[in-house]
C-alpha positions as CSV (number, residue, x, y, z in Angstrom):
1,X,67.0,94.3,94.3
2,X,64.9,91.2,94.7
3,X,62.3,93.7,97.0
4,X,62.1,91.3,100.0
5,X,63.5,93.8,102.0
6,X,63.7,97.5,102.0
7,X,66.5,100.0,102.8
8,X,63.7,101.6,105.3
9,X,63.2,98.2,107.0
10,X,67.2,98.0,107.2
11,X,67.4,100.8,108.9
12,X,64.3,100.4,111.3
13,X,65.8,97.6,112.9
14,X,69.2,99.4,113.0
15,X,67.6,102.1,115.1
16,X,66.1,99.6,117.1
17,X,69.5,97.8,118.2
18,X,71.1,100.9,118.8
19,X,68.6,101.7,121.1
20,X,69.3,98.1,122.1
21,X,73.5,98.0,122.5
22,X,72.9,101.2,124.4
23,X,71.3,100.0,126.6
24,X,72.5,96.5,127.0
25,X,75.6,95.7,130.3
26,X,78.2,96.8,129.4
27,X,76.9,98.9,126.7
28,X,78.6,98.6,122.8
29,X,79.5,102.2,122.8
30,X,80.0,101.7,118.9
31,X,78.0,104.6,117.4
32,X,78.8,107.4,119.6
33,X,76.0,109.9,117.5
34,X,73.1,108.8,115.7
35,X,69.7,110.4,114.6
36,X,66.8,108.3,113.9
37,X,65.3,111.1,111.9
38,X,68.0,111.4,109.6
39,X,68.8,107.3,108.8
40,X,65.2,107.1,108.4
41,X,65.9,110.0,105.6
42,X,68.1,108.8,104.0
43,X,66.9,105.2,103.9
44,X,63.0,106.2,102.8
45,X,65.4,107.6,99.4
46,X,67.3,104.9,98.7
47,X,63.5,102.5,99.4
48,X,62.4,105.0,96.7
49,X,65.5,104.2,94.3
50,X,65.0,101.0,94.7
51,X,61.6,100.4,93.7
52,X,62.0,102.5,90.4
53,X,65.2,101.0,89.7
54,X,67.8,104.0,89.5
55,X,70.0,103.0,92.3
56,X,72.9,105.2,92.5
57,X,75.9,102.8,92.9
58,X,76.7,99.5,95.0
59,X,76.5,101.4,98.3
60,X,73.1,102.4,98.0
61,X,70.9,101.9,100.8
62,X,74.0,100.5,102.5
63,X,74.2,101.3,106.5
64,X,77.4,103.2,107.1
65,X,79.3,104.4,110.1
66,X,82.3,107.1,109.6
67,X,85.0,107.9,112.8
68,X,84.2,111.1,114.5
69,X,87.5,112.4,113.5
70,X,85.4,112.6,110.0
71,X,82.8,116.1,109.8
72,X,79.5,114.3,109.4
73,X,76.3,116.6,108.7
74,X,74.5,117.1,111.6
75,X,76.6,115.8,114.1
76,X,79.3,116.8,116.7
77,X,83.1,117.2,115.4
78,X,84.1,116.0,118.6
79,X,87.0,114.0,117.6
80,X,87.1,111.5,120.7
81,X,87.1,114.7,123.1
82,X,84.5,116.6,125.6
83,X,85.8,120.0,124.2
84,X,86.0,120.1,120.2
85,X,82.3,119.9,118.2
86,X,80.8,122.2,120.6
87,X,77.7,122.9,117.7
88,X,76.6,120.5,115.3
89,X,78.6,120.5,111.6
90,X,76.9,122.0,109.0
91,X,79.8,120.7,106.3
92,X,80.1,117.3,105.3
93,X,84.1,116.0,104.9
94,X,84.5,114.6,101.6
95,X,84.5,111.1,102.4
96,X,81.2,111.6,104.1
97,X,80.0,113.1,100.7
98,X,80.9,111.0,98.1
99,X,79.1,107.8,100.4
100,X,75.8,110.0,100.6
101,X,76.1,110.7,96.8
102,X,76.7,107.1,96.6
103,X,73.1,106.3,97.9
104,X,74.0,105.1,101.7
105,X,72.7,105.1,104.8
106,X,75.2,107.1,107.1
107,X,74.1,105.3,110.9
108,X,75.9,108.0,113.1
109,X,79.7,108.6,113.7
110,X,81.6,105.7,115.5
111,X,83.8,106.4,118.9
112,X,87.6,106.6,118.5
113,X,90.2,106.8,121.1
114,X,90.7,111.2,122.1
115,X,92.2,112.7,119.2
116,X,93.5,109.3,118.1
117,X,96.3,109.2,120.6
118,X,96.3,105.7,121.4
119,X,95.8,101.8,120.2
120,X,93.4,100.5,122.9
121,X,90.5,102.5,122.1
122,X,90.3,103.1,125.8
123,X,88.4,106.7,125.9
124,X,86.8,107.1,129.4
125,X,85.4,110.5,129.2
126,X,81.6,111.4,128.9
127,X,80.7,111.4,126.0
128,X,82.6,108.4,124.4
129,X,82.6,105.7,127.3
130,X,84.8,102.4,126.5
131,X,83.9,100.4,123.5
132,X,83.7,96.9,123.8
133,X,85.1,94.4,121.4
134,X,81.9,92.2,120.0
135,X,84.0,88.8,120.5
136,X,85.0,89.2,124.0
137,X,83.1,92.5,125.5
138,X,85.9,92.7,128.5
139,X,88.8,93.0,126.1
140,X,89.3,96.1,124.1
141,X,88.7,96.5,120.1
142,X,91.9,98.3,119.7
143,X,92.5,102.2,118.3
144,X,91.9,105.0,117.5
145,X,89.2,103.9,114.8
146,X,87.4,101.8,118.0
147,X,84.0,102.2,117.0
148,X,84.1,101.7,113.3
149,X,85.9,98.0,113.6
150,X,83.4,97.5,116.6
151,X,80.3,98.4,114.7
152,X,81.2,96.3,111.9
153,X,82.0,93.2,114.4
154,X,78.9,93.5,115.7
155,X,76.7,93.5,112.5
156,X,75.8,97.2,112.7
157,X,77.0,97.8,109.9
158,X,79.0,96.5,107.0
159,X,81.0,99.3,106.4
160,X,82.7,101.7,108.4
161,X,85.4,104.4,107.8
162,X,88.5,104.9,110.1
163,X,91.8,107.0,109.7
164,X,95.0,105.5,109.8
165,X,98.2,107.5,111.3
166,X,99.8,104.5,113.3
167,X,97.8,101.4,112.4
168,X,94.4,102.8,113.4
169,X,92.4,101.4,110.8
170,X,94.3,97.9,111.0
171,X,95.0,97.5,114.7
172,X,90.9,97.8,115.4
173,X,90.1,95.6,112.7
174,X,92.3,93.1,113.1
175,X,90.8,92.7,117.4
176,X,87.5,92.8,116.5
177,X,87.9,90.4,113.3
178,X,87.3,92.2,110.7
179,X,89.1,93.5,107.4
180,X,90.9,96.6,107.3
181,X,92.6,98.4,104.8
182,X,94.8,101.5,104.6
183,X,95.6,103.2,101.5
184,X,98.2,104.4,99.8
185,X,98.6,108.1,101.8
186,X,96.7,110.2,99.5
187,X,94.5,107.8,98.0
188,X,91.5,108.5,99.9
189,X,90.4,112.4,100.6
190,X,90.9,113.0,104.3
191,X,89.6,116.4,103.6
192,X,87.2,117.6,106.5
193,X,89.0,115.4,109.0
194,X,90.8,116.8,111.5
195,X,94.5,117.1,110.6
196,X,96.0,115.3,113.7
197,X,99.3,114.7,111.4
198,X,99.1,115.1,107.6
199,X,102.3,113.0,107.0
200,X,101.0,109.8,108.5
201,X,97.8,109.2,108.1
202,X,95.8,107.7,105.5
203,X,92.0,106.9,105.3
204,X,90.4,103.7,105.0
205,X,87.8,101.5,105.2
206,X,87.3,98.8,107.7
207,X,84.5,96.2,106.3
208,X,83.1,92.6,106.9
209,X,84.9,91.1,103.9
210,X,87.7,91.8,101.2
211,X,84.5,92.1,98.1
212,X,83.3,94.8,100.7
213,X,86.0,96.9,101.1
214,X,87.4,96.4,96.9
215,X,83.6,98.3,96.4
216,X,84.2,101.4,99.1
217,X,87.5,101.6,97.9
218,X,86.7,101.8,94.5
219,X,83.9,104.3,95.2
220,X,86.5,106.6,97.5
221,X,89.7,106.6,96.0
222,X,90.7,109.5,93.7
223,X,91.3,112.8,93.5
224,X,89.9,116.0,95.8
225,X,90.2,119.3,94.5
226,X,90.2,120.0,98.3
227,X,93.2,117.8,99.5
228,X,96.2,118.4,97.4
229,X,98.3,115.0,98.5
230,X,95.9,113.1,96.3
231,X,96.1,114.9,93.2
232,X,98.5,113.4,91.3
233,X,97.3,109.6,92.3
234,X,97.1,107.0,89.3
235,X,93.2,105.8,88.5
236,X,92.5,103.2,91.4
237,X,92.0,99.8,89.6
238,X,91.1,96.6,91.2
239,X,92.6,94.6,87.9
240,X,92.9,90.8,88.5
241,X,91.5,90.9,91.7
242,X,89.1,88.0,91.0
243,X,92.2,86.0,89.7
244,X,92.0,82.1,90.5
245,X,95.0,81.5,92.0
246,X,98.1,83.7,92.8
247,X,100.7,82.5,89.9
248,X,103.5,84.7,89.2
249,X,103.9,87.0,92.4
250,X,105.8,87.2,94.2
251,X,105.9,87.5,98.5
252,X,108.3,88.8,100.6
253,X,108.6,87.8,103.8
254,X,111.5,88.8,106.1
255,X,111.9,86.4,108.9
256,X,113.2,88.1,111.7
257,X,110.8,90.8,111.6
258,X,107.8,88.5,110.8
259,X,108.3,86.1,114.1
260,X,108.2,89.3,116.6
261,X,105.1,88.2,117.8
262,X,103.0,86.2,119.8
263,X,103.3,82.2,119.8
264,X,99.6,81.8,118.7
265,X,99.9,84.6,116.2
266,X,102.9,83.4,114.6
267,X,101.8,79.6,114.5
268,X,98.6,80.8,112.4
269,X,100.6,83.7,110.5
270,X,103.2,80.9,109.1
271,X,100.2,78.8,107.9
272,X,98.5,81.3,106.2
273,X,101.8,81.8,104.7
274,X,101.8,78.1,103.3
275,X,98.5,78.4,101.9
276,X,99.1,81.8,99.7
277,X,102.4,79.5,98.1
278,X,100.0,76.8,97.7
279,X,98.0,78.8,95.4
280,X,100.7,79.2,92.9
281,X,102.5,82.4,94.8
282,X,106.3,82.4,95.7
283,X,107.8,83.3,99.0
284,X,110.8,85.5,98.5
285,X,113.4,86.5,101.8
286,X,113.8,89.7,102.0
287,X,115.6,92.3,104.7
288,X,113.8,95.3,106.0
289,X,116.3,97.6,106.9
290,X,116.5,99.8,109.4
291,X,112.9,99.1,110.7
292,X,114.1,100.0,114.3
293,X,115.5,103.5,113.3
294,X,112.1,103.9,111.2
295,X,110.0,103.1,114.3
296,X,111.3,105.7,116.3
297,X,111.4,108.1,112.9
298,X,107.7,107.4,112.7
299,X,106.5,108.2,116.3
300,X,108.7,111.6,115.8
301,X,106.9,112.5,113.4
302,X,102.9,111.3,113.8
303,X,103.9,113.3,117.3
304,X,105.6,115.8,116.3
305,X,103.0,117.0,113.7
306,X,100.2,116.3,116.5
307,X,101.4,118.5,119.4
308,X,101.9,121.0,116.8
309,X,98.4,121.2,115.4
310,X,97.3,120.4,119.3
311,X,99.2,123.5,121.0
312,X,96.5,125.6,121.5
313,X,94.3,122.7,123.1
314,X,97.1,121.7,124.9
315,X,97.4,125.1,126.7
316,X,93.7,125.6,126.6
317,X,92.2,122.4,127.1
318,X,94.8,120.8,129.0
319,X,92.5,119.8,132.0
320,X,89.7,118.6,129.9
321,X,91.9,115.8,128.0
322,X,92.0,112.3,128.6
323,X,95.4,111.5,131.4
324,X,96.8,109.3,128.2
325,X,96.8,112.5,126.1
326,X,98.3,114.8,128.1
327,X,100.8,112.6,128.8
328,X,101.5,111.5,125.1
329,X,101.8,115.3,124.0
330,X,103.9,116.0,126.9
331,X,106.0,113.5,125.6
332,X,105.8,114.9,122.0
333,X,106.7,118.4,123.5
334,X,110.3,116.8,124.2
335,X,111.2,116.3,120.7
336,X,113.7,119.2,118.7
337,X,113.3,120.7,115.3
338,X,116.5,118.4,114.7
339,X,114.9,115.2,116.2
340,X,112.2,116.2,113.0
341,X,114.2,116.7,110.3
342,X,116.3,113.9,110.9
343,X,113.2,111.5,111.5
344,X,112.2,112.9,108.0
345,X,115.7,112.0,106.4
346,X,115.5,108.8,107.6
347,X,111.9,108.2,105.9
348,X,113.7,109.2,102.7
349,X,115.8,106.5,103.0
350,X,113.4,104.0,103.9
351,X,111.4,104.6,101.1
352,X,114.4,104.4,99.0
353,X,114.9,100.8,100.8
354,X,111.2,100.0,100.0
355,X,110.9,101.1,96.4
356,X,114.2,98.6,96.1
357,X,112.4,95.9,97.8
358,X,109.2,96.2,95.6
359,X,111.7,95.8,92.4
360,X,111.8,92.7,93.7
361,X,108.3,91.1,95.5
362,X,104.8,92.5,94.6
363,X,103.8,92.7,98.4
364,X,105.5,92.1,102.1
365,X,103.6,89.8,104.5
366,X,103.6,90.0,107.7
367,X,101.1,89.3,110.8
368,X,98.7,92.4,111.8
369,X,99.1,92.8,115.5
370,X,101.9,90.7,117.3
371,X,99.6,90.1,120.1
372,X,95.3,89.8,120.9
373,X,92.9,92.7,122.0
374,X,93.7,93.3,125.7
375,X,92.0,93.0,128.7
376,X,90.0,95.9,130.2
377,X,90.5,96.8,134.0
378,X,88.2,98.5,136.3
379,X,91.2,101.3,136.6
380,X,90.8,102.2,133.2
381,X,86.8,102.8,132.9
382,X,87.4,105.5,135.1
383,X,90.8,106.9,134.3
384,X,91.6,105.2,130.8
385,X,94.8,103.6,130.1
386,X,98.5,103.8,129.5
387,X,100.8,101.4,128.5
388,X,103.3,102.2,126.6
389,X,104.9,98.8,125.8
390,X,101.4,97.5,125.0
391,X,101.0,100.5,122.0
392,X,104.8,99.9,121.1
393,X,104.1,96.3,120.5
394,X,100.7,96.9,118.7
395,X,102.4,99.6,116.3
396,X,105.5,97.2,115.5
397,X,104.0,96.0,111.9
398,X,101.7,98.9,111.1
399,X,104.2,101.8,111.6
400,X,106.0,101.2,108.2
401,X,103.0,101.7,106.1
402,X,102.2,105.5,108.2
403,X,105.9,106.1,107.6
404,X,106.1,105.6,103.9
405,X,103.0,106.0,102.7
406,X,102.4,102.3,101.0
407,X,99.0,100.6,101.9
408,X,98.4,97.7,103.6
409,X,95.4,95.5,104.3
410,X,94.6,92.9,107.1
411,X,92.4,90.5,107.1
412,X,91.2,87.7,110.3
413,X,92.4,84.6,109.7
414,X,91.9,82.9,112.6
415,X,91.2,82.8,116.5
416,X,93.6,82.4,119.6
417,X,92.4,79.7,122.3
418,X,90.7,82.2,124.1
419,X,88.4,82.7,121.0
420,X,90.1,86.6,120.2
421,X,90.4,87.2,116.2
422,X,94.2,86.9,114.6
423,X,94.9,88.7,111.8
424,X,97.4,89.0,108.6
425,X,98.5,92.0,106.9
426,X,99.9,92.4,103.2
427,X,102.0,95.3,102.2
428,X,102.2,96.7,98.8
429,X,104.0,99.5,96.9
430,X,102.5,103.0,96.6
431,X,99.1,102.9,94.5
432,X,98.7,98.9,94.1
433,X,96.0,98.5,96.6
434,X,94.5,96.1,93.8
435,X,97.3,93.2,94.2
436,X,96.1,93.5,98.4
437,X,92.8,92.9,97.8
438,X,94.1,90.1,94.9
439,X,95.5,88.2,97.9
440,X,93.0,89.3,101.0
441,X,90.1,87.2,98.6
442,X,92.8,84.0,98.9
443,X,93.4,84.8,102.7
444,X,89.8,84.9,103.6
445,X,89.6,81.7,101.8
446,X,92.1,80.2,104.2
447,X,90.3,81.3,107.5
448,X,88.0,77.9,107.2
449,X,85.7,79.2,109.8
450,X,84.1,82.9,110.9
451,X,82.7,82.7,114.4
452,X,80.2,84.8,115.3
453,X,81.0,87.1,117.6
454,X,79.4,87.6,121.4
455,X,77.8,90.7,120.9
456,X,76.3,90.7,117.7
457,X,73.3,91.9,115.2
458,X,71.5,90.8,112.6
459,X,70.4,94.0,111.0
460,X,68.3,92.0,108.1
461,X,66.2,90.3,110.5
């Protein structure tokens, strides 16, 4: 606003460094399709808007990056694959609309792990490569939204959108040490994504801080003609999200399920705990029921729904697809019409469990990932990875959210001794993203130092 610096110069030395993390050993692999041409478009507009002072929202001139599970005008729908996206889109998805109409600077579509099969991010096929987490570039930045949370690590960009079916906006952001949040299913349009399950997966976006993603949400969240889950969603609010201090709500915590994790993790996890009851909040015990019966219930059905939409690649395709995702809908292929409906009877109770719960706490709080990113091998550059205990572990606190539909955001709160981000996640009930982002500003507050991550850019140079 001040005019020291320009949406066009932004975006100069944006192009420049993705030139530069392209190039650099091992390369970023963040933004998997970019065109200078069109940032330089987009940003010359908003330089425009600018200097006769008729912005068009908060987000103008903004740099953005969107998952290439999203349809992004004129890129590749390649969703993570060598097959899919064959010529470039000529339709925008709606999230990808509403931030252009918003005034910002779409940078290219981010990598993701193939077809979003997986939580590593680990995608070793031509077009995608690895991408590398910005604190530690020989660990992974966790899936399948890889390149938005990496982008946004590295200073690329501030904001990024994912999609979340199994924790895939949170499990990225949380590695790469950044904020992530999932809303309620339905909240945000997924319309013009590809719809790898449509009972799992929510759209989010994955920012530097809590302030950041309280504006994109604000901006994205309400209603599409175009994608009837949303259409009967209350206004989005972000009502006393600048509240001093956290008096009169309430926290629930259940134990058990909260110490499945990590030594390090926990040790942080219980202090940032401490400090939300410091600031006037209450910490309430609660029992999630059943949380093993709705693991299983959950990967039933985010599989289930996959291999179904996925059929005809899998017969057609089947040699072109990463080893991890042949073997994952392989798997899914085992599971009966029965094994389905009863996964889906079992969500009914859970959220019947849940909306009890919530009549009782405002939010549940737990940590994000039980564990840091993981190492990369030289195995899995060229023939990706598998490990299934790893992805079971790495799901264990996201997979309620997919399963019932409430939203959840994480934020870093710290780093392990190895210097790898830790992260928190808060739970809410369906449509009250605002009391997340209420306590993400306090949680932010307790995380009394951000390092800077190894790789990293400063776009306003």
């Amino acid at each position: 606003r001040s005019g020291k610096l320009t949406p066009s110069q932004v975006a100069k030395n944006i192009i420049a460094m993705l030139e530069d993390c392209d190039k650099s050993t091992p390369p970023l692999r963040a933004i998997v399709q970019w065109d200078q041409e069109q940032i330089m478009l987009m940003a010359e507009a908003s330089t425009v808007r600018y200097r006769n002072k008729c912005t068009l929202s908060y987000l103008d001139g903004i740099p953005v990056c969107l998952k290439e599970e999203f349809k992004v005008v004129p890129y590749h729908h390649r969703v993570g694959t060598v097959y899919l996206g064959t010529e470039p889109e000529t339709e925008d998805a709606t999230v990808a609309k509403k931030l252009r109409e918003a005034g910002a600077i779409i940078i290219g579509v981010s990598n993701m792990h193939e077809l979003g099969t997986g939580t590593t991010g680990c995608n070793p096929n031509r077009y995608h490569k690895i991408p590398r987490n910005p604190y530690k570039p020989n660990h992974f930045t966790g899936g399948s939204s890889s390149g938005s949370a990496a982008a946004v690590a590295a200073g690329l960009c501030p904001v990024a959108i994912g999609t979340d079916g199994g924790g895939s906006v949170r499990i990225p952001a949380s590695f790469c040490g950044v904020v992530g949040l999932k809303g309620t299913f339905g909240r945000i349009s997924s319309h013009g994504s590809l719809p790898l399950s449509y009972s799992t997966v929510s759209v989010g976006p994955i920012c530097t801080s809590v302030a950041d993603a309280a504006i994109v949400y604000s901006i994205l969240a309400e209603p599409d003609p175009l994608y009837p889950y949303g259409l009967k969603q209350p206004k989005a609010t972000l009502s006393d999200m600048c509240a001093p201090d956290l008096k009169g709500l309430k926290l629930g915590v259940d134990w058990t399920f909260f110490k499945a994790c990590d030594a390090e993790v926990l040790s942080i996890c219980e202090k940032a705990v401490e400090h939300l009851q410091s600031l006037g909040a209450s910490v309430v015990e609660v029992s999630l029921p059943e949380m093993e019966e709705a693991r299983v219930a959950h990967v039933i059905c985010i599989l289930s729904e996959m291999r179904d939409f996925l059929q005809p690649d899998f017969n057609k395709h089947f040699q072109e697809m990463n080893l991890e995702t042949r073997a994952n809908l392989a798997l899914a292929s085992q599971f009966t019409a029965l094994d389905y409906i009863t996964a889906n009877r079992q969500r009914t109770r859970s959220m019947r469990f849940l909306r009890e719960i919530f009549t009782t706490v405002n939010c549940i709080l737990t940590p994000a990932v039980a564990n840091t990113a993981p190492r990369i091998y030289e195995s899995d550059l060229l023939t990706g990875s598998s490990d299934l205990s790893f992805t079971v572990r790495s799901m264990r606190f996201m997979q309620l959210g997919n399963f019932t539909g409430i939203p959840g955001l994480v934020v870093p709160i710290g780093y392990s001794t190895a210097g790898l981000p830790i992260s928190f996640q808060v739970m809410a009930k369906w449509w009250d993203e605002a009391v997340l982002l209420r306590i993400g500003l306090k949680l932010e507050q307790f995380r009394y130092q951000t390092k800077k991550p190894s790789i990293y850019y400063d776009i306003l140079a």
